[in-house]
Structures are given as C-alpha cells and as structure tokens.
N, C-alpha and C positions, 0 to 999 in steps of 0.2 A: 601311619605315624600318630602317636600319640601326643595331645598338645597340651599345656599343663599350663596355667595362669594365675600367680598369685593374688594378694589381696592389694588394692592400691594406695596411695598416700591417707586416706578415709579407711578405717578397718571395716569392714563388714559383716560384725559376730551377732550374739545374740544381742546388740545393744544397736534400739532400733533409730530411723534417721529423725525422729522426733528426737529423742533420746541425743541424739549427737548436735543436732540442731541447736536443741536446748542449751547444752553444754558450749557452743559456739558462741551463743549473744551469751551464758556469763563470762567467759572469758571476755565478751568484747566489753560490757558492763564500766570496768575498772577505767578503760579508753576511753570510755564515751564521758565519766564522772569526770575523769581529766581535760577534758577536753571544756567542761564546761568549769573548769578552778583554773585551768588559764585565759581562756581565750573570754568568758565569763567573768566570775566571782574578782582575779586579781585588776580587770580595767575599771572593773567597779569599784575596788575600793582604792585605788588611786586616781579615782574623779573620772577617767577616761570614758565612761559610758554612763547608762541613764539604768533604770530598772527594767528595760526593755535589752537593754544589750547584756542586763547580768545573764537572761534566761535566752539571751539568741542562740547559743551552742546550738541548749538543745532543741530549739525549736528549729534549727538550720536541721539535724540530724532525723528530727521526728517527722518535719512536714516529707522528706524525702520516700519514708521509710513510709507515710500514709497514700503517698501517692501510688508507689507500688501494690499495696493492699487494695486501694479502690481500683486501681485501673484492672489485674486479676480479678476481682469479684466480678466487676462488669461484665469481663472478659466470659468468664463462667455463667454468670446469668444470660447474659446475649448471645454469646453463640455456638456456649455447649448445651444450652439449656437446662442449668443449671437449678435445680430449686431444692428450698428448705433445708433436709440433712445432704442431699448431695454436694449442696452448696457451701455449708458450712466444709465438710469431709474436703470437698475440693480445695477450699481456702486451707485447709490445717495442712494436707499434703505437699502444695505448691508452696509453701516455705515463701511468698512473694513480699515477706517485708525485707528479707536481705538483698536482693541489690539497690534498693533504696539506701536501706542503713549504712552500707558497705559505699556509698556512694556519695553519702553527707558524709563520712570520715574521710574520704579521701580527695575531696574539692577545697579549694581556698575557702578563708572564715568568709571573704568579703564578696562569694557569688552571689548577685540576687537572686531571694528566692524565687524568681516566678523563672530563672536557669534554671534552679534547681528543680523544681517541679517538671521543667521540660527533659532534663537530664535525666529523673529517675522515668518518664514516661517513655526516652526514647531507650534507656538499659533493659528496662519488663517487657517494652511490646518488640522491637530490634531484637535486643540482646538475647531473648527469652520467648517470650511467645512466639514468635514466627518460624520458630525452629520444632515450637510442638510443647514448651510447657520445662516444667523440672525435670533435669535428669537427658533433656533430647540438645541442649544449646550447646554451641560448638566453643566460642567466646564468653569468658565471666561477663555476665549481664553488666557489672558496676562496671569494670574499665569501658564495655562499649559506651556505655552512659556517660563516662570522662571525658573519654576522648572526641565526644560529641561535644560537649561543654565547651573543651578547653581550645579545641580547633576553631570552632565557630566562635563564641566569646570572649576569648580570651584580651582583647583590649579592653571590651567592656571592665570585664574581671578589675585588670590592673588598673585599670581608670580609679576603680571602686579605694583600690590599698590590697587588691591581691592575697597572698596570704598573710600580712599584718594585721595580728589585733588591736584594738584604740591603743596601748599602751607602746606597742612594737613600732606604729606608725612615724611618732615620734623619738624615739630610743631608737631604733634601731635601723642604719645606714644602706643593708643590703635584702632582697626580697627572698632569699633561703642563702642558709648557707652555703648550697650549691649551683646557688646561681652566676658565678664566678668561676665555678670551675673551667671554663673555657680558656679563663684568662690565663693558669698555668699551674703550676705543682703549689706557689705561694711560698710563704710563711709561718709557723705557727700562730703567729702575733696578728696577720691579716686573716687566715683560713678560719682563726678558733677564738680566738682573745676573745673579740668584737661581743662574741656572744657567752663569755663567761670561760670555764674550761668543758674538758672532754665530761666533765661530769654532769654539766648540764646538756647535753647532746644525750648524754643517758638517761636522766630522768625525762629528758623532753622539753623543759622552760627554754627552746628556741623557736624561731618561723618555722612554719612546714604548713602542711594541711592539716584539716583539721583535727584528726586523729591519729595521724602519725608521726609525731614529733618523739614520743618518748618509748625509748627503744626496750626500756627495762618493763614496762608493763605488756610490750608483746613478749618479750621473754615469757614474763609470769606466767602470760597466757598461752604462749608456747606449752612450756612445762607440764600446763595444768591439761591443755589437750591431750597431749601422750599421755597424760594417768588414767584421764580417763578412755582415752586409748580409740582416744576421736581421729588423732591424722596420724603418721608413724615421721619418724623424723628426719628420714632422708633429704625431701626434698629442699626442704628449709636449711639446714646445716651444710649441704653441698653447696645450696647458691649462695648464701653469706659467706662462707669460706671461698670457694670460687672469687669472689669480688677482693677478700682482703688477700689471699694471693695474688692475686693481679696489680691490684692497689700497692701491696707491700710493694714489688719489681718495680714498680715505675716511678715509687716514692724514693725507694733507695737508690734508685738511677740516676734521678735528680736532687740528690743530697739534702732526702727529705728524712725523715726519722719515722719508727713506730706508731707516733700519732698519726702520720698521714691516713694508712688505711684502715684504721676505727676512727678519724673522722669520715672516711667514705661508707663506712657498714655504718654509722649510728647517724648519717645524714638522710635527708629526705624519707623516701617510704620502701627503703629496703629492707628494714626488720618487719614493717608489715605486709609489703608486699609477700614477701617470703614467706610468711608464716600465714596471713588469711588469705591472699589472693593465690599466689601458685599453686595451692595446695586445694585448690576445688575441686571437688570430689567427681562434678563433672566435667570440667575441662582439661584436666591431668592424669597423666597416664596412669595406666592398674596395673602391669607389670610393674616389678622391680628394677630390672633394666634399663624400661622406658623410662622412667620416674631418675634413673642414676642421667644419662644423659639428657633428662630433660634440665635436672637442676645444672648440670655445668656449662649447657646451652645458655641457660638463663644468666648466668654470672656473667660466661662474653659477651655476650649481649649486652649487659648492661654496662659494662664498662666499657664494649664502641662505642653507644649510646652516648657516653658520657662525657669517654675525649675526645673522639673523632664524629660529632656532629653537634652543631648549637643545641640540641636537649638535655640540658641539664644530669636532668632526673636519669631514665630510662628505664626504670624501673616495669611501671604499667606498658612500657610497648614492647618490653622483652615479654610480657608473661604472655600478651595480644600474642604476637609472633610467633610464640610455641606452643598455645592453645592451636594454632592450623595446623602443627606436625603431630599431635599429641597421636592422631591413630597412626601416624605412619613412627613412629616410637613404640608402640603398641606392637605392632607387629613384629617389628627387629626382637621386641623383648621378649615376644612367642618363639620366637625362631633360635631363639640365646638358648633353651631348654634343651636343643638337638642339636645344636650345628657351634660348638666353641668360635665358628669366627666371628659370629655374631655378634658374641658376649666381649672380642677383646678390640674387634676392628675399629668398632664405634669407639671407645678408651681410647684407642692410638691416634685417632682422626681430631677426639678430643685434646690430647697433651699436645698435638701439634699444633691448633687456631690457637691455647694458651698461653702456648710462648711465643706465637706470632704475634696475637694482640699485644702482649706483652710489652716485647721487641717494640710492633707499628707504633705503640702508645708512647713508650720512653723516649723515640728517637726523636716523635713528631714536639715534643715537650721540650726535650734538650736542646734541637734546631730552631725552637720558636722564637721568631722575630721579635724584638723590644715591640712593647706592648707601643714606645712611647719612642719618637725619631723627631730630628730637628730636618727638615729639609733644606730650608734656609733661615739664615737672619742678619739681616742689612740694619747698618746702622748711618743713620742720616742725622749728623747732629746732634741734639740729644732725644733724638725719636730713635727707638731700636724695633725693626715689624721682623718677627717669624713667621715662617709656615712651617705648619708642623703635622705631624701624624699621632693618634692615638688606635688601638684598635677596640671597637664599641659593640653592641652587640650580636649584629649579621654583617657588619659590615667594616670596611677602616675609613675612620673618621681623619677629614681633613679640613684644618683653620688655619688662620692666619690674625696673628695677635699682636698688638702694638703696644709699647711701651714710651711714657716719658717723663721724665725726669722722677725715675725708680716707682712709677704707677702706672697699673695696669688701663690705658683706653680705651682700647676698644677688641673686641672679642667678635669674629665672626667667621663661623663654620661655611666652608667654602664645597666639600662634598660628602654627602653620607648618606647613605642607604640601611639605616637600621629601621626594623619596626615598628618600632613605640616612639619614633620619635615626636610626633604629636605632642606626647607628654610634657619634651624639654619646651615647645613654642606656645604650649598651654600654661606653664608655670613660669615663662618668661627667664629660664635658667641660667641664660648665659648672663644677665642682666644681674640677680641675683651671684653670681659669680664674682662679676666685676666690684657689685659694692661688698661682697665680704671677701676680697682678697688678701686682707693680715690677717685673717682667721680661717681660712680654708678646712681646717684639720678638726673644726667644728660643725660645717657643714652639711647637714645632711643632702643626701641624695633625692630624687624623685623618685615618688610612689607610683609604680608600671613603668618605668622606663630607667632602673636601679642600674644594670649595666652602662648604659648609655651615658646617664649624667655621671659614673663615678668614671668615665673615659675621659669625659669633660673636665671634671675638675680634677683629676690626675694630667691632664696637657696643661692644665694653668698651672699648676703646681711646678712643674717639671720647668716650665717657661721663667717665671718668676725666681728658680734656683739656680738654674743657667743665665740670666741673668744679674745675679747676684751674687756669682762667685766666678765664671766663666773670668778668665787671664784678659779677655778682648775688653774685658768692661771692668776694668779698676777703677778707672777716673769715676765710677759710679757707687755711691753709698747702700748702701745694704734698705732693702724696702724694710722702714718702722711701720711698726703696728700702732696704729692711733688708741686713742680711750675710746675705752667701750660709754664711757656718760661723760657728757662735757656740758659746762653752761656757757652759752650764747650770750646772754646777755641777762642784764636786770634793770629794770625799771621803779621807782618807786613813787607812788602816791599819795595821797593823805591816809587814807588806812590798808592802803589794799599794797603788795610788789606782785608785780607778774618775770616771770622766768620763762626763759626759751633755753630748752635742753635738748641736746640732742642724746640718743640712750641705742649701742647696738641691737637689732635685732633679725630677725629671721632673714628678708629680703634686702636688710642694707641700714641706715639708721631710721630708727622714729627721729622726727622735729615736735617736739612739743613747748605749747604754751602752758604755762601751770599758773595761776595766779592765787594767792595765797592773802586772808583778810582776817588781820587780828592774827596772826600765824595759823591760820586754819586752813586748810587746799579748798578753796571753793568755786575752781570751775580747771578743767584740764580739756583743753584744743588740740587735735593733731593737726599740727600746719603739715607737714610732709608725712610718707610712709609706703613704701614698698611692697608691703608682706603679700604672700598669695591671698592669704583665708583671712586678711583684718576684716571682714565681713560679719565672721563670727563673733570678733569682738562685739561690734557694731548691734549686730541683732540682739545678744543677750543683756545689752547696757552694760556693759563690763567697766567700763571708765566712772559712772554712776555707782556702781557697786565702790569702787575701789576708793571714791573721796569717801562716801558713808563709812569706810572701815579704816579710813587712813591712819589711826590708832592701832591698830592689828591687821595688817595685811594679811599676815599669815592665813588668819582665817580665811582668807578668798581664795578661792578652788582655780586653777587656772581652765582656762576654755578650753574643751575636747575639739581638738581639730586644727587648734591654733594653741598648742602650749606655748611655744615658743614666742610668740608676740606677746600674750597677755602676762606670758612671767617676765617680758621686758618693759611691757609699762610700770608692772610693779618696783621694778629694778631700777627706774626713774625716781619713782615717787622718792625710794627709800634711800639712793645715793645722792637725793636733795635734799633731803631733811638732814643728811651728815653732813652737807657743802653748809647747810644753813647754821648746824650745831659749831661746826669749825671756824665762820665768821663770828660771829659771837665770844 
C-alpha cells in the first residue's frame, strides 16, 4: 500500500524554519507594540502608572522570552556539551525564545515577574526539553508554561488585579469580558456596553491577557503568515468558525442576536490561540485531514469549555487536549488517502458532537435557574430580614439581609463555597456594600474575586427592589438617595471657620474637617473614612498636595490605586468652595 502525506498547517518548501520563524515574531511585532500602547503608554498618560509601568509590557514579554534563551544555552553547554559555534548553531536552531515570548503574551499584565520567569523555565525545560529539544515536544511549550502559572498562582495573580491594567482597575467592573459567561447568554448592554462596542473587542482596548486582546491584529498577522506561506489556513478558520457556529445556535436559542457570537470569536485568546498556538508546527497535525478534524475538535471543545464548566476561556485547554491526539489524527489522515471511510467517518462523528454541544449548551442556558431567588422574607414591624440566593462563582451564594425603615442593616452571607472569596473578607465588601447602597450602579467590583462580588451586589440590588416596589411593602417609601457632599456643621472664630463635611466615596462617606483662615484651606482632617487603599492617599501626602493647589485642583493627578478616594477629596474641597460662594 502506497502511503501519501501532505504538507501540515506550517508549509515545508524551499523557505527555511529560520525563514518562517523570522516571519513569525514579525507578525507577532505589531501585538507585542500593542500591547505595550495599552497596557503601557495609555495608564501612563492618564497618571495610572509611573515610568516603570510605561515600559513594564515589555519588560513583562522580554524577561520571559530571556529566560528561555538562558535556560536552553545552559541546557546546551551543560549537557550536550555544547561550545563556541556548536553552541551558538544550537541556540539559532532551537528557536528557544518562543515559548517564553508566546508565554508573556498570553498570561495576565498583573503576574509577578519572578511567576513569570518560573513559568517560562517550567514551559522550555517541561514543555520542551524533556521531550528532546525543537521539533520532538508533544505540548506547545507556552500553554504547558500557563497552565502551570495559572493552576498554581492564580490567587496570587488575582490578588495582584489579574488581567487589569492601572487604568482598567478602576474603569472597569469585570476581570474579561468572559468572565461572566457562566452567568448566561446576557445582554448586549451587560455582555459588550461595559466595555465600549464590538469595535473595541476588535481593535483590542478591552481586559484580556496581555497580548491577546486585539483580534484585528492577529488577523493582520494571520493574513501576512499565509503570504508569506508560513501556516496554510485551515486550521485557524475552521476553529473560529466552528466556535461562531455554535455560539450563533445557542445565541439565537436564547433570543440573542448576531452580536452574541463575535462577541464570543473576538473575546479572550481565540483569534490568537487559533492563529499562533493551534497552528504549531510541532504540535498540530501534517495531514490535511488530521488538521480538518483537529480544528473542529478544537471549536467543541472550546465552547464545553466555556458553557458547560467554570473556565471561562478554554481556548488553551482545548489546544493542550488535542496536542495528545495530534498522531492519532495523523494517522486517520494517512488512511483518508486509501480507505474513503476515513475521510467521511470522522465528518459525521463531527456534525454530530456539534449539534449535541449545540442542543446540551442552549438547553442548559434556557433551563438556567435565576441567577438571583428570594427564599424568604419576614417582615417584623418595620424590620423586613430575606434570605436569599445568588449564584457566584463555583458556587451558590446564600445571605440573609435586613432591612429598616427603607435602609439596608445588615448584610450577612450565611453559605458559600466560591474560590476567591478571600478577596470579598480582604476588602471588607459586604461593608462597603451597605454604605454605598443609593449608588450601587456605581460600584465597582473586586479585583480577583469579579464574579463573586458582582453576585453580591446584584442580591442587594434585587433585595432593595423587592422591597421597594414588592405589593406586601406599600406602607414603605421608596429608598432616597442621600447627597453625595453634605456640610455638618460650621464653626467660626476670630480668623479662622472650620467645617465638617461629609463627601461620598469609594467605601462609604469621608468625614472631614476643613478649616479655612483668611478664606484660605489651611489644614484638612479625616475624622471618618472607609476606603480600602486611603493608605495611598496617606503615603503620597495627597491632602498636603491638594491645600498647596487648592486654586487649581485640576492640576493634581489623582492617586494610582486609589482614584476613587482622592478624586473624592477633591470633590469636597470644590463643592465647599460653592456651599461657601452661595452663602455669600
């Protein structure tokens, strides 16, 4: 029998793997430049970082990409015995800066580096060297290196702001846009608003990691690979297709529209996965065949991955997962050449898990249980207590909430088993909850534990509406929203008035004293204050800054880590100076 095997997802001609190589990092070039004008350049110039975080991108991207490099050279001087030009020859051949490089792009901005560095050592000598070098690894070197990261670290991670850069931390309420997918099909307005339209999911100005946010510059480099006729484009355009097929069924099942699944292709690291990771030259099949069934494995995959288990993403553990079947794909796709059942059996076996996933995915979606259930609520006088359910992020969250005389008192989770919950007992969340109950809808979420607290504050929400419109509670007034700056009180002396205002902010209200000499601010006291980070205020003398410039506040930069407190001292200052212009 005659065996015939064509060329695989990487062409094979007279254009050598330098030569393709090469053409690999410039496509990646453009990703990498981006990556350092988001996540860099824009927190810098909205104050959010220092001149160490303009250039952290690439320092996050480069120390990965060196640790690779050194750990290979050693590897070749120590125990292939490596020297002079064999050594250099070796380094050029082993290619060993990409699963480093490949490895800084696709970890959150906020790993520390000395993960990173353990990450790219455990991708080169794991992923890579133990298998015998380039060309012999069974597993893309970078995802083993992830998934080592993110299993082991990954609190650490989210402790840090996860994939939030300085500017995202405070703007923006969720930690990827697909970190919610659990929660249901959505809304346009919840799924995509939040973070601009679909157009910004295409150029990339949303969370993701750090190099794969923007969908249209893997395209480019999509594009530019085929020209120069580095990968061929099967496998990439089955599995993104694959995924918005599936996405589209399950969107229109649940009375979702078009947008749903190109928000699902242009979220997370599926235009990159797809186009730089499944397409490795040594982990992906060289058949045609193999390579057709591999991409449409990949797309179910990712979309179980995605409804039907807490991982978001699934992107990297579908590609892990069919990196182990690649030779046994290989063969089916040797056998395709002779034997036609080969070539349609596998097709049919496919069209059938797609309209199963399909089917399991819609149905489980359309059946899903309100996120948000009242189990009870007793009303005792004018004390009203629920117990209620929310579902959070491995687990369903259950509290019990008291209300009186139309204000929320007390707030306390009675059972829950989610992961990160550390996070809500480290930022004190439910506390912060209670004191910003008329402003909810301004609230940001916690940084590593994003699902979790917007469960929380979606049960007070739900609690506070049901109570204020529910038929059993008429005799009760609708909860007002207080001022956000109020004054307390005034004093005056021979030259000097002091003032106590209160002014909302991050964890509940500041209390401050402002005393004011000659109308000048000459000394501001926080009697009370909530906030998690007023630390930072604290450390950079921010209060000192802001009487020195109390003529132009504008000028004062608010504090990276704490915008929210220090744009509400300012907010004080300046809605006194109008309470004081309007007495007058």
């Amino acid at each position: 029998m005659k065996i015939i095997s064509k060329k695989g997802p990487f062409i094979r001609d007279d254009n050598s793997t330098n030569k393709m190589m090469n053409n690999l990092f410039i496509a990646l070039l453009p990703i990498i430049l981006f990556a350092f004008y988001k996540n860099g350049f824009l927190p810098y110039k909205n104050g959010d970082t220092n001149v160490y975080g303009l250039f952290y991108p690439l320092i996050f991207v480069i120390v990965p990409l060196l640790t690779g490099f050194i750990t290979e050279t050693l590897y070749a001087f120590i125990f292939l015995k490596k020297r002079k030009k064999d050594l250099i020859n070796y380094t050029n051949s082993s290619f060993s800066i990409f699963p480093g490089l490949f490895l800084g792009l696709i970890l959150p901005i906020n790993t520390p580096l000395a993960i990173v560095i353990l990450g790219s050592l455990f991708a080169t000598i794991v992923g890579k060297l133990v298998y015998g070098g380039f060309g012999k690894n069974i597993f893309n070197p970078a995802l083993v290196g992830w998934i080592f990261v993110i299993t082991t670290y990954a609190l650490t991670i989210t402790s840090k702001g996860g994939y939030l850069n300085p500017t995202e931390i405070d703007a923006v309420t969720t930690a990827t846009p697909l970190s919610n997918v659990v929660s249901g099909i959505g809304e346009y307005s919840t799924k995509v608003k939040p973070y601009g339209s679909l157009f910004n999911f295409l150029i990339g100005t949303i969370p993701g990691a750090v190099g794969e946010t923007s969908a249209l510059l893997c395209i480019i480099g999509f594009i530019y690979l085929v020209f120069k006729k580095v990968l061929k484009w099967i496998i990439p355009v089955i599995y993104i297709s694959t995924v918005f097929l599936l996405t589209l069924i399950i969107g229109l099942s649940n009375g979702a529209g078009i947008w749903y699944p190109l928000f699902q292709i242009l979220s997370g690291g599926l235009m990159f996965g797809a186009i730089f990771m499944a397409t490795d030259p040594v982990t992906s099949p060289v058949t045609k065949q193999g390579q057709i069934i591999y991409a449409f494995m990949l797309g179910i995959l990712t979309v179980i991955f995605r409804y039907l288990t807490p991982y978001a993403e699934g992107v990297a553990l579908s590609i892990l997962t069919m990196n182990l079947l690649v030779f046994i794909l290989d063969k089916i796709g040797v056998k395709a050449k002779s034997d036609k059942k080969y070539k349609y059996i596998p097709l049919v076996i496919i069209s059938v898990l797609i309209v199963t996933t399909s089917i399991i995915a819609s149905l489980s979606f359309g059946k899903k249980e309100k996120d948000f259930n009242i189990i009870s609520k007793e009303a005792n006088g004018s004390k009203t207590t629920y117990i209620v359910t929310n579902k959070g992020y491995s687990s369903t969250i259950k509290a019990r909430i008291v209300l009186t005389d139309n204000k929320v008192l007390e707030y306390v989770v009675l059972e829950q088993n989610d992961s990160f919950y550390k996070s809500i007992t480290n930022n004190d969340y439910l506390n912060t909850l209670i004191n910003n109950q008329y402003n909810l809808k301004d609230l940001d979420t916690v940084t590593g534990a994003t699902i979790t607290s917007s469960a929380l504050k979606n049960m007070l929400v739900n609690v506070i509406n049901d109570y204020t419109n529910n038929l059993g509670f008429t005799e009760t007034k609708p909860i007002s929203k207080p001022k956000d700056f109020e004054v307390i009180s005034k004093e005056e002396n021979k030259n000097s008035v002091v003032y106590v205002v209160t002014q909302k902010s991050f964890g509940g209200k500041l209390k401050l004293q402002i005393t004011l000499t000659n109308s000048k601010i000459t000394e501001i006291e926080v009697l009370e204050q909530k906030d998690s980070y007023f630390d930072k205020i604290i450390d950079v003398k921010y209060i000192d800054k802001l009487i020195k410039n109390q003529n132009d506040l504008e000028s004062v930069d608010a504090v990276t880590g704490a915008t929210i407190s220090s744009n509400s001292l300012k907010k004080a200052i300046t809605n006194l100076m109008k309470e004081i212009e309007n007495e007058e």
